[in-house]
Backbone as JSON, one array per atom type, in Angstrom:
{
  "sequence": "XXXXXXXXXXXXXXXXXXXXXXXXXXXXXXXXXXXXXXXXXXXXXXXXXXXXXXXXXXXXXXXXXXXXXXXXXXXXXXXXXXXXXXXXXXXXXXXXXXXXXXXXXXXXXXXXXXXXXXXXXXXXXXXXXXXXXXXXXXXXXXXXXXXXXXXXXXXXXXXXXXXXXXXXXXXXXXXXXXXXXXXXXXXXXXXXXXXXXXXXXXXXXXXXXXXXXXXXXXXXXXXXXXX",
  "N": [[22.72, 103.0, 90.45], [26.03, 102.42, 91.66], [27.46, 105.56, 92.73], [31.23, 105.94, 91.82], [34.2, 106.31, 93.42], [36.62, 108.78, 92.67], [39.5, 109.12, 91.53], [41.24, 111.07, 93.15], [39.18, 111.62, 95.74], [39.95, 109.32, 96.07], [42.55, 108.67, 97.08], [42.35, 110.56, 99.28], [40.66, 109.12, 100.45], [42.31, 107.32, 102.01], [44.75, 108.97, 102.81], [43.08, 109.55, 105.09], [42.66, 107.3, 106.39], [45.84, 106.22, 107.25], [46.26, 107.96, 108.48], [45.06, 107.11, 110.81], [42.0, 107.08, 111.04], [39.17, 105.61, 111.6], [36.47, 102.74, 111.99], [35.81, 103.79, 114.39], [34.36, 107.06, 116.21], [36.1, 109.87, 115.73], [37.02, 113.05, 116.56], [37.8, 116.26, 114.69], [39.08, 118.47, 112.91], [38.86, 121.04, 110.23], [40.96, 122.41, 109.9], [42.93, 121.52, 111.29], [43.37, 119.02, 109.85], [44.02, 120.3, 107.21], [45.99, 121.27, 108.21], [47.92, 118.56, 108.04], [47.17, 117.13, 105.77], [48.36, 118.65, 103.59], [46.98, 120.25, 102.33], [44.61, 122.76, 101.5], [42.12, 124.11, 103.71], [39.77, 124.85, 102.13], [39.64, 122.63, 100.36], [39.82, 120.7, 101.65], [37.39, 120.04, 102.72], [35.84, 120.47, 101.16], [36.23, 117.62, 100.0], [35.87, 116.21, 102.54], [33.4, 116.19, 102.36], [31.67, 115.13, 99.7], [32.76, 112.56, 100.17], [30.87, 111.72, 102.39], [29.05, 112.12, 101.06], [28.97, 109.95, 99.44], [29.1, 107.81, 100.58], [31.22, 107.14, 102.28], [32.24, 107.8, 104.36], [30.63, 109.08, 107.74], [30.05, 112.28, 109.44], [29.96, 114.38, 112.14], [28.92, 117.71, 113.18], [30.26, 119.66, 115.79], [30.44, 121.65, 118.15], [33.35, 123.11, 118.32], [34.56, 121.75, 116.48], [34.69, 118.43, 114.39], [33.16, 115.31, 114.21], [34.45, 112.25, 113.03], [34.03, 109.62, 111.12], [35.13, 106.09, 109.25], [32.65, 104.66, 107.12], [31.14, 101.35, 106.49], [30.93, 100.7, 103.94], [33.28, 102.16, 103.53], [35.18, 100.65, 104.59], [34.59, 97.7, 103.49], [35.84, 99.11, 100.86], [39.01, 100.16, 101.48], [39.63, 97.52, 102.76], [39.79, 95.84, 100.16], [41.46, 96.86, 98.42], [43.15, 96.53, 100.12], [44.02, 93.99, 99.93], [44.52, 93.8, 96.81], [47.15, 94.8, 96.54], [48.62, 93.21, 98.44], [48.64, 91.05, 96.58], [49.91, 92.24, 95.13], [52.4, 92.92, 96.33], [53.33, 90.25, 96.8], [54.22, 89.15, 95.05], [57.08, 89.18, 92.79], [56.95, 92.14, 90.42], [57.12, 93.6, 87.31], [56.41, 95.52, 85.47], [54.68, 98.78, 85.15], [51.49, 99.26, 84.37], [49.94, 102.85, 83.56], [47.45, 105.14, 83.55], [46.3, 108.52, 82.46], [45.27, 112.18, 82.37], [46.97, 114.65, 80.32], [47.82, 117.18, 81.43], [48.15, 121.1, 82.2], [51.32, 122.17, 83.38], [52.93, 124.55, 86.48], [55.31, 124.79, 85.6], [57.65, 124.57, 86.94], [58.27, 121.81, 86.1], [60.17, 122.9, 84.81], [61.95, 124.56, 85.35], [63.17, 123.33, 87.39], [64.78, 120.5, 86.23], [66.52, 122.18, 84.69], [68.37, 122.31, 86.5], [71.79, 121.95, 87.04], [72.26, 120.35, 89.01], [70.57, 117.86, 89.28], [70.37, 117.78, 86.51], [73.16, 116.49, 85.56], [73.03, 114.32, 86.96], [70.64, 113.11, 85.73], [71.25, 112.06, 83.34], [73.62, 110.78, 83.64], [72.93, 108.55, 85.25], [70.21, 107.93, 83.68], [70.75, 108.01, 81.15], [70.39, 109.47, 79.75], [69.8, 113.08, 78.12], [67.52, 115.06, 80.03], [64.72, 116.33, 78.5], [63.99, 120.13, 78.75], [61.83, 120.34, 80.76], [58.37, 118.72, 81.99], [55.85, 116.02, 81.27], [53.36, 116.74, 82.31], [50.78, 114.32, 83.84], [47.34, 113.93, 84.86], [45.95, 111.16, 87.4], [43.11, 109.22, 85.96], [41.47, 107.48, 87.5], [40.84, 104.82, 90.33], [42.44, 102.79, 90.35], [44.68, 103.62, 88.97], [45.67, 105.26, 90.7], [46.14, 103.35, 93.33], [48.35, 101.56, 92.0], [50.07, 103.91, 91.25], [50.73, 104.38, 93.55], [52.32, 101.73, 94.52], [54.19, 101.88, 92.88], [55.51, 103.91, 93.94], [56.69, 102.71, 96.09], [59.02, 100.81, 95.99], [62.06, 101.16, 95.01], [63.44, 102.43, 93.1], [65.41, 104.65, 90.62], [67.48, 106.95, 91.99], [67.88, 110.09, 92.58], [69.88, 112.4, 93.67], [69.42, 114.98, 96.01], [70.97, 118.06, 96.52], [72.58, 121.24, 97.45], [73.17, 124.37, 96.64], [74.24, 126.28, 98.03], [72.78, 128.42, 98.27], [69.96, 127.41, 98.52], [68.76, 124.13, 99.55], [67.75, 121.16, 97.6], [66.0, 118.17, 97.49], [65.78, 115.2, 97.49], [65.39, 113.09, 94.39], [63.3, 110.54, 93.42], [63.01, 107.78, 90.36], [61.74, 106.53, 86.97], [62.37, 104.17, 84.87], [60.41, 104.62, 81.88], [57.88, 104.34, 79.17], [56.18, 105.89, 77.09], [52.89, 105.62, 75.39], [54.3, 104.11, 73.79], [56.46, 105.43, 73.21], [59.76, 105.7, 73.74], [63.13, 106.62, 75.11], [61.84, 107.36, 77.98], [61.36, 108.97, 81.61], [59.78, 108.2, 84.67], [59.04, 110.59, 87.07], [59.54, 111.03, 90.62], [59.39, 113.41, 93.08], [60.62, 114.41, 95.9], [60.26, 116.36, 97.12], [57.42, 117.96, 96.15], [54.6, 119.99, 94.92], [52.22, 119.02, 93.33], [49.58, 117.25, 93.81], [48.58, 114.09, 94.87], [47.4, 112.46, 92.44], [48.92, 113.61, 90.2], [51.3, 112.6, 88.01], [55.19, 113.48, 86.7], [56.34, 113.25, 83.88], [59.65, 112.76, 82.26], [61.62, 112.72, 79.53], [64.16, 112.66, 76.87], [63.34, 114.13, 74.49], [60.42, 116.85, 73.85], [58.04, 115.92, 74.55], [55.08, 116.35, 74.19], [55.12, 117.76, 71.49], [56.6, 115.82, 70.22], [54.43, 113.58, 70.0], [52.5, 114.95, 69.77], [50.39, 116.26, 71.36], [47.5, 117.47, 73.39], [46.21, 118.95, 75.94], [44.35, 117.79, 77.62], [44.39, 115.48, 76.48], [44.42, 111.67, 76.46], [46.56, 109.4, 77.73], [48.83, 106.37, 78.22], [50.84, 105.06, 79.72], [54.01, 103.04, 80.14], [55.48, 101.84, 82.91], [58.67, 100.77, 84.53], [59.99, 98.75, 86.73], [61.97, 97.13, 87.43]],
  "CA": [[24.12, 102.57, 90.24], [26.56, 103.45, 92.63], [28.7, 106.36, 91.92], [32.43, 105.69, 91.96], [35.36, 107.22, 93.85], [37.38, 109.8, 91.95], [41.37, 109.34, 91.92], [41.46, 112.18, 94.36], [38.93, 110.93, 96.63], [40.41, 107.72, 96.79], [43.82, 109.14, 97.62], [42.25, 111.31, 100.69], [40.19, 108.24, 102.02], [43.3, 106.52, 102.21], [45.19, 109.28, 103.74], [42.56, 109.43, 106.37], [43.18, 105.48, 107.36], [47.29, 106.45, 107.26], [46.41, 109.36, 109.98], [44.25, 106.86, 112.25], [40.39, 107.31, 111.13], [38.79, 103.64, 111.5], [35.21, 102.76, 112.78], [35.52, 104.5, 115.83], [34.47, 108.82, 116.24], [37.11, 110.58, 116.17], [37.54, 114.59, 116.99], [39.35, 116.66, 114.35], [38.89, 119.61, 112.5], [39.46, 121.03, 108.51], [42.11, 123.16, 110.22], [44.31, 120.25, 111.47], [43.2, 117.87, 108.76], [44.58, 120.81, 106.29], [48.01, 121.17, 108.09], [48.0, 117.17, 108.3], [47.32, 116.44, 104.6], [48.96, 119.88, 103.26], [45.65, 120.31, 101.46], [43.62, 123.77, 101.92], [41.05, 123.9, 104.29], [38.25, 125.1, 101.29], [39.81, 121.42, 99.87], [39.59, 119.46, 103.05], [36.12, 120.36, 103.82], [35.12, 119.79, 99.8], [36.3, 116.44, 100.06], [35.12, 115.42, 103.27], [31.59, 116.57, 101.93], [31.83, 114.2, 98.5], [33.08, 111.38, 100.56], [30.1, 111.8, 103.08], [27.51, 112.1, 100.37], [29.15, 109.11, 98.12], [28.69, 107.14, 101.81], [32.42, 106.64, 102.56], [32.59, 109.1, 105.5], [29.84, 109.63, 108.62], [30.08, 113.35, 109.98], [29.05, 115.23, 112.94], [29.71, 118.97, 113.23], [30.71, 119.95, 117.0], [30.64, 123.25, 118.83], [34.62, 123.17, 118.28], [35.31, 121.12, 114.91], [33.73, 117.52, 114.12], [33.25, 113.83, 114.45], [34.32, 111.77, 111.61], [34.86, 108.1, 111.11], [34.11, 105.52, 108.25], [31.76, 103.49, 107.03], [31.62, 99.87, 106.86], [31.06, 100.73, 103.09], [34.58, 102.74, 103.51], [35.95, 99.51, 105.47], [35.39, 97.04, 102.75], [37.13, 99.56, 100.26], [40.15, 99.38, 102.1], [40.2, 95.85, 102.68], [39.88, 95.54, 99.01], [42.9, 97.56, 98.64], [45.03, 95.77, 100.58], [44.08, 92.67, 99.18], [45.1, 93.86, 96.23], [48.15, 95.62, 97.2], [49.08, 92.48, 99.21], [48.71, 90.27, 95.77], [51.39, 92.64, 93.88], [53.64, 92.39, 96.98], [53.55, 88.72, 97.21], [55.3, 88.1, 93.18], [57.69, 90.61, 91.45], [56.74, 92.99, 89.18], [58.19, 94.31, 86.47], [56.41, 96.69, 84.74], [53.55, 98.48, 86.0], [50.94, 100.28, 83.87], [49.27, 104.05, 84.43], [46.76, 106.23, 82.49], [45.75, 109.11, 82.95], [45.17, 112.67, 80.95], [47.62, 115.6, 79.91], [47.26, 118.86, 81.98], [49.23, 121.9, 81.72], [51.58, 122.44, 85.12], [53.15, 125.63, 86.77], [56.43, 125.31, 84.74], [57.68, 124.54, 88.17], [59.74, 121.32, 86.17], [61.27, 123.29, 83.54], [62.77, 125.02, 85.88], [64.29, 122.0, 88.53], [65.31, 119.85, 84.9], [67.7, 122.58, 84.07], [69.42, 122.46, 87.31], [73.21, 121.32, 87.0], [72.95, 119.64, 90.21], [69.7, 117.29, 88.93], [71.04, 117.21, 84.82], [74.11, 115.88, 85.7], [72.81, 112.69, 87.34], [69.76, 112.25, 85.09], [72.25, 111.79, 82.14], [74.27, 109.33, 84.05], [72.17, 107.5, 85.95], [69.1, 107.79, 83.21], [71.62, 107.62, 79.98], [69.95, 110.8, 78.46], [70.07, 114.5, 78.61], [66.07, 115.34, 79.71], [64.34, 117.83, 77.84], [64.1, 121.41, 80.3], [60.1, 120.15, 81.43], [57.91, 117.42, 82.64], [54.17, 115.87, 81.1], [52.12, 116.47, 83.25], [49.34, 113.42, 83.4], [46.46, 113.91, 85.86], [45.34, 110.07, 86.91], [41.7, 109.61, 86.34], [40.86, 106.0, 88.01], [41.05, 105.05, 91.32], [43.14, 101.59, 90.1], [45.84, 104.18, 88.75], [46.14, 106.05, 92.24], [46.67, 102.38, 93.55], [49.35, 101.17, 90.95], [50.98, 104.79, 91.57], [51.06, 104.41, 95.28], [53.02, 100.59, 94.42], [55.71, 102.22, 92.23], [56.18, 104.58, 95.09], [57.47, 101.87, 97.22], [59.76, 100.28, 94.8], [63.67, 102.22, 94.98], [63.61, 102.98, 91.47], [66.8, 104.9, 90.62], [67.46, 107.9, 93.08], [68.31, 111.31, 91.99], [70.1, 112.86, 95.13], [69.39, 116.07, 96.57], [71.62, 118.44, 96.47], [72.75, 122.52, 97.53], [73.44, 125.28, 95.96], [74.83, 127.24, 98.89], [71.0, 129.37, 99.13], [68.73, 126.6, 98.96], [69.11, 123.02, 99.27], [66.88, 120.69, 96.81], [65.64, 117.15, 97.55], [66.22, 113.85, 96.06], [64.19, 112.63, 93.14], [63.06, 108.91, 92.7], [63.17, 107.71, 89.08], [61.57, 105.02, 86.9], [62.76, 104.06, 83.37], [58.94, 104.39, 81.52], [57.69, 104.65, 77.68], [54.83, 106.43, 76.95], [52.3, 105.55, 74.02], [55.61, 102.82, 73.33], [58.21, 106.28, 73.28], [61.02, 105.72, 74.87], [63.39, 106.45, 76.49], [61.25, 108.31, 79.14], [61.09, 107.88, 82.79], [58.67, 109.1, 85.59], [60.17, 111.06, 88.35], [58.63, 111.55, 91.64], [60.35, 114.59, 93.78], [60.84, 114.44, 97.19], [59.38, 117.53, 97.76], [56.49, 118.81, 94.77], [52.92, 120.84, 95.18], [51.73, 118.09, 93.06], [48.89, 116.09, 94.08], [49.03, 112.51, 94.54], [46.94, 111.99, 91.3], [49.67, 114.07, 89.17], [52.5, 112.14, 88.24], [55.12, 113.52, 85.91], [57.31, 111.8, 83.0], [60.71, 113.44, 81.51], [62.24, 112.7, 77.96], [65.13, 113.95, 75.88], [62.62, 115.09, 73.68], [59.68, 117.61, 73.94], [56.91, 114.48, 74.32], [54.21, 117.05, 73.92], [55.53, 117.93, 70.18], [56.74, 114.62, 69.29], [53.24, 112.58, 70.12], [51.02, 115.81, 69.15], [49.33, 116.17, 72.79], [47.76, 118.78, 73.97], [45.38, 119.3, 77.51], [43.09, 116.74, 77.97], [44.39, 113.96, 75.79], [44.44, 110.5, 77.3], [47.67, 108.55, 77.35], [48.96, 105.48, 78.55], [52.7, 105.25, 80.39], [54.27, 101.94, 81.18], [56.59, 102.16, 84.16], [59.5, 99.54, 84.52], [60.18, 98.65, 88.36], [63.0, 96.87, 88.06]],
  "C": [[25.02, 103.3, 91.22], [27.66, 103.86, 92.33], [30.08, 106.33, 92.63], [33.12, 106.75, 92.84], [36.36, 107.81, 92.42], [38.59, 109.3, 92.32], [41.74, 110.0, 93.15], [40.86, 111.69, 95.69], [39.54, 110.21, 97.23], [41.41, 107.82, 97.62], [43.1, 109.38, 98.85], [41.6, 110.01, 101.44], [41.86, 107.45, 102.56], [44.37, 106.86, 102.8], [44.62, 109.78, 105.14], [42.88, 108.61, 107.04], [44.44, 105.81, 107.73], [47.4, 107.38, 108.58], [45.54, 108.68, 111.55], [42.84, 106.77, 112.04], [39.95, 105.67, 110.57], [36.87, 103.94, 111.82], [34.45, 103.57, 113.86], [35.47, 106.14, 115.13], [35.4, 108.96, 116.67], [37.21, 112.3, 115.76], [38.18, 115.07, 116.05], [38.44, 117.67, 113.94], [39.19, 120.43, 110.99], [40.73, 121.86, 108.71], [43.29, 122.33, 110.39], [44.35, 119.21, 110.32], [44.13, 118.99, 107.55], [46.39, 120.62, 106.54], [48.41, 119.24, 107.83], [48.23, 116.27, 106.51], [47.92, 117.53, 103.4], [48.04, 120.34, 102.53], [45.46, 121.93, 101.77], [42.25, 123.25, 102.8], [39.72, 123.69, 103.38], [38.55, 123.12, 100.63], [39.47, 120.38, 100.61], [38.0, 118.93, 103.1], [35.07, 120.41, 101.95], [35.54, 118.55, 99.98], [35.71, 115.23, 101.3], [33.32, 115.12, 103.39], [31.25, 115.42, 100.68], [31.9, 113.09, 99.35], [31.79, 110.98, 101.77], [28.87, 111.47, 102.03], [27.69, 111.0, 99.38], [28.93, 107.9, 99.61], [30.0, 106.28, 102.57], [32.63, 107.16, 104.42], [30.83, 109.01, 106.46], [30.79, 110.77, 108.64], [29.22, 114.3, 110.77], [29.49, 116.56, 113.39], [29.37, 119.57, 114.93], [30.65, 121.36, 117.0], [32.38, 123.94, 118.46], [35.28, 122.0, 117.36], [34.48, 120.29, 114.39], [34.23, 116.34, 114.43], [32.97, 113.04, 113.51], [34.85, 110.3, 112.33], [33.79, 107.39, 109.74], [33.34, 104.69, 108.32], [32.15, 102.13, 106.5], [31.67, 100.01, 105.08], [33.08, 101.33, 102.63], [35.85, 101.1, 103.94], [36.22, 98.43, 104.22], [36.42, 97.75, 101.07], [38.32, 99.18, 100.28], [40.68, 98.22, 102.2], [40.5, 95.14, 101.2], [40.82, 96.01, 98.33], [43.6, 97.1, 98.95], [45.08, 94.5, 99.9], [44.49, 92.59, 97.84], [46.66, 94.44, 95.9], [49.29, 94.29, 97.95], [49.04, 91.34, 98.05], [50.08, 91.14, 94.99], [52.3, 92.77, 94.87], [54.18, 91.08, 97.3], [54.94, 88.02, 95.86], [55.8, 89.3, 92.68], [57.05, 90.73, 90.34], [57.84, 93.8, 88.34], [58.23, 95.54, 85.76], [54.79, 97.13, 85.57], [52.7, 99.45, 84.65], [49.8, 101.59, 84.63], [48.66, 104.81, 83.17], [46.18, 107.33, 83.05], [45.42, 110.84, 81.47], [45.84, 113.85, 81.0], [47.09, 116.96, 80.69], [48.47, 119.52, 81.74], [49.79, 122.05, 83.25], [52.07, 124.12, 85.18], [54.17, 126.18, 85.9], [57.44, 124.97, 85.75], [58.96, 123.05, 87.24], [60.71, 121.09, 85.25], [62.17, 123.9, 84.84], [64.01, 123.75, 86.87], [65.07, 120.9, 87.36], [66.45, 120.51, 84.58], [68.87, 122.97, 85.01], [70.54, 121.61, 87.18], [73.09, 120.29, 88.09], [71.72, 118.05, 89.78], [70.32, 116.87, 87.42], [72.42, 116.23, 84.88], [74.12, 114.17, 86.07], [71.62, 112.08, 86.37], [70.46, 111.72, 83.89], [73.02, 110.82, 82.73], [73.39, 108.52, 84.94], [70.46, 107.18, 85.17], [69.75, 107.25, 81.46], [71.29, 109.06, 78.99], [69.37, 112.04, 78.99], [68.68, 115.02, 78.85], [65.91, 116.7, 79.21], [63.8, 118.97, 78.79], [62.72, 121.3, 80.21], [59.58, 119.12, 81.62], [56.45, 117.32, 81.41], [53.97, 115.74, 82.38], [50.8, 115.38, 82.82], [48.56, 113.25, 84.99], [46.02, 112.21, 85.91], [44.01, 110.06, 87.22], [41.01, 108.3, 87.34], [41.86, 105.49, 89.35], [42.21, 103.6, 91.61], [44.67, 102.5, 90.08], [46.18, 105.07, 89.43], [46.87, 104.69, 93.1], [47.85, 102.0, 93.1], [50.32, 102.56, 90.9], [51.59, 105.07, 93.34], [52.31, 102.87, 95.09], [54.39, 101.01, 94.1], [56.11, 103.25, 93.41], [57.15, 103.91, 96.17], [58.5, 101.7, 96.39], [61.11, 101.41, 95.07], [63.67, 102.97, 94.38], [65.26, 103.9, 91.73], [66.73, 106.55, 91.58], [68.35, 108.69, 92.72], [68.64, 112.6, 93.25], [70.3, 114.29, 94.72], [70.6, 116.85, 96.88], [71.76, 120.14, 97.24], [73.27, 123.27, 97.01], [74.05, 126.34, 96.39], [73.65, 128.88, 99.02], [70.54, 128.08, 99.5], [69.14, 125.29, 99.45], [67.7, 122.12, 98.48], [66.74, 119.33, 97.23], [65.81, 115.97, 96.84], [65.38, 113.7, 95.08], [64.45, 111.38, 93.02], [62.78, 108.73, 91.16], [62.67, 106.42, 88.53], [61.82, 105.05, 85.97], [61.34, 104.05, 82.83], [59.15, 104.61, 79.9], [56.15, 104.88, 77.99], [54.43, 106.41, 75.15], [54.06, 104.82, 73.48], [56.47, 104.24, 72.59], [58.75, 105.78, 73.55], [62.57, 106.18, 74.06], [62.91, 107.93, 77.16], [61.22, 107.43, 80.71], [60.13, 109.21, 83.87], [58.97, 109.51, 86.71], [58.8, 111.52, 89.31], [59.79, 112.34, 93.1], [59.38, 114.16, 95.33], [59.69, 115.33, 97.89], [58.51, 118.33, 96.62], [55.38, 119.11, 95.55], [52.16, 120.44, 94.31], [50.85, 117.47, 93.7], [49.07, 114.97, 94.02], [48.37, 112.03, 93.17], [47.46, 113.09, 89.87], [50.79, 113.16, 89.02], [53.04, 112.93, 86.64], [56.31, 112.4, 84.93], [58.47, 113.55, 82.03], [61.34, 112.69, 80.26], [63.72, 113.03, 77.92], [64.9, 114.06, 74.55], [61.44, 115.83, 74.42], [58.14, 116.62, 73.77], [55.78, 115.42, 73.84], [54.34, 117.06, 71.94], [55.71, 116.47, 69.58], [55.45, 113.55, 69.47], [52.05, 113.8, 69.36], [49.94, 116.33, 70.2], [48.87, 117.03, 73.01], [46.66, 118.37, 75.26], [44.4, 118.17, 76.81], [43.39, 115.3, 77.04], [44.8, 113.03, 76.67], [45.36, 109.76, 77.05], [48.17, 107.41, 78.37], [50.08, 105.28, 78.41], [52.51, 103.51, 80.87], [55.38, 102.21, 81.85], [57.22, 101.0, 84.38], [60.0, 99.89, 85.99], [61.47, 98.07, 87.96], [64.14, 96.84, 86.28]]
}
């Protein structure tokens, strides 16, 4: 049986194609591939190893880095990707669905939630005061890395970046969502996070954790409203 791509995987083959890697050898290195995909090298160079041994990836290791390019197995991936990708850009959407499963994060968006310059607009431009943190939901399927790459395009409501006269902070995109049929929640994706592409999180103005009962590893199911 042949074993699947991971969420994560899928993401990195896909920011390989985005950087140029096709049929043809091409020259690079886990050093440039790290600054390139902001990854770690020990990450780069685990993933290009998985994706080699699942038969997505050829690799040849050079005196001075390596020679990567994909396979035709990698090729019709992709094409199967766009073809689907190129069916949900053809007809509006409205809502999109995403599953994935509860992890714990840094704390990283209790802290940016209780900024004045961020609270102020999620309350008017969301209708409600979010609660000071995010769910974190890891996605596990390589459909709901797809369907999170879609809502990425999409406007959604835009939560402008702001300064503080030290720092300056980044915009935040916004989607109205219900989780496990909550609501009103919506799923914010920051400008600038140390998030993975297969984290997305979701804000409240409640404590979703407490009011559903959740804890690490439970499996939940967010719908996301595009328009």
């Amino acid at each position: 049986m042949e074993e699947e791509l991971s969420a994560i995987e899928l993401a990195f083959l896909i920011k390989l194609v985005e950087l140029g890697f096709g049929e043809n050898w091409i020259k690079t290195s886990t050093t440039r591939l790290s600054k390139q995909t902001t990854l770690s090298q020990q990450t780069v160079s685990r993933r290009i190893r998985r994706l080699v041994a699942k038969g997505y990836l050829e690799r040849i290791v050079v005196r001075d880095g390596e020679m990567i390019r994909l396979t035709e197995k990698a090729r019709k991936k992709i094409l199967k990707l766009h073809d689907i990708l190129s069916r949900f850009a053809s007809k509006p959407i409205r809502s999109i669905n995403l599953g994935g499963m509860v992890v714990s994060g840094l704390g990283e968006g209790r802290y940016y939630i209780s900024l004045n310059g961020y609270r102020r607009q999620f309350e008017k431009k969301l209708g409600f005061r979010p609660f000071e943190g995010t769910l974190n939901i890891k996605l596990l399927t390589a459909s709901d890395v797809i369907n999170r790459r879609i809502i990425e395009k999409h406007h959604g409501i835009i939560i402008k970046g702001f300064s503080d006269g030290t720092r300056t902070y980044g915009d935040v995109k916004c989607f109205r969502a219900e989780i496990e049929e909550l609501e009103p929640a919506a799923l914010i994706i920051p400008s600038r996070t140390s998030h993975p592409e297969d984290i997305v999180e979701i804000i409240a103005p409640f404590n979703i954790r407490n009011m559903l009962g959740l804890r690490d590893g439970d499996i939940v199911r967010v719908v996301v409203y595009l328009q």
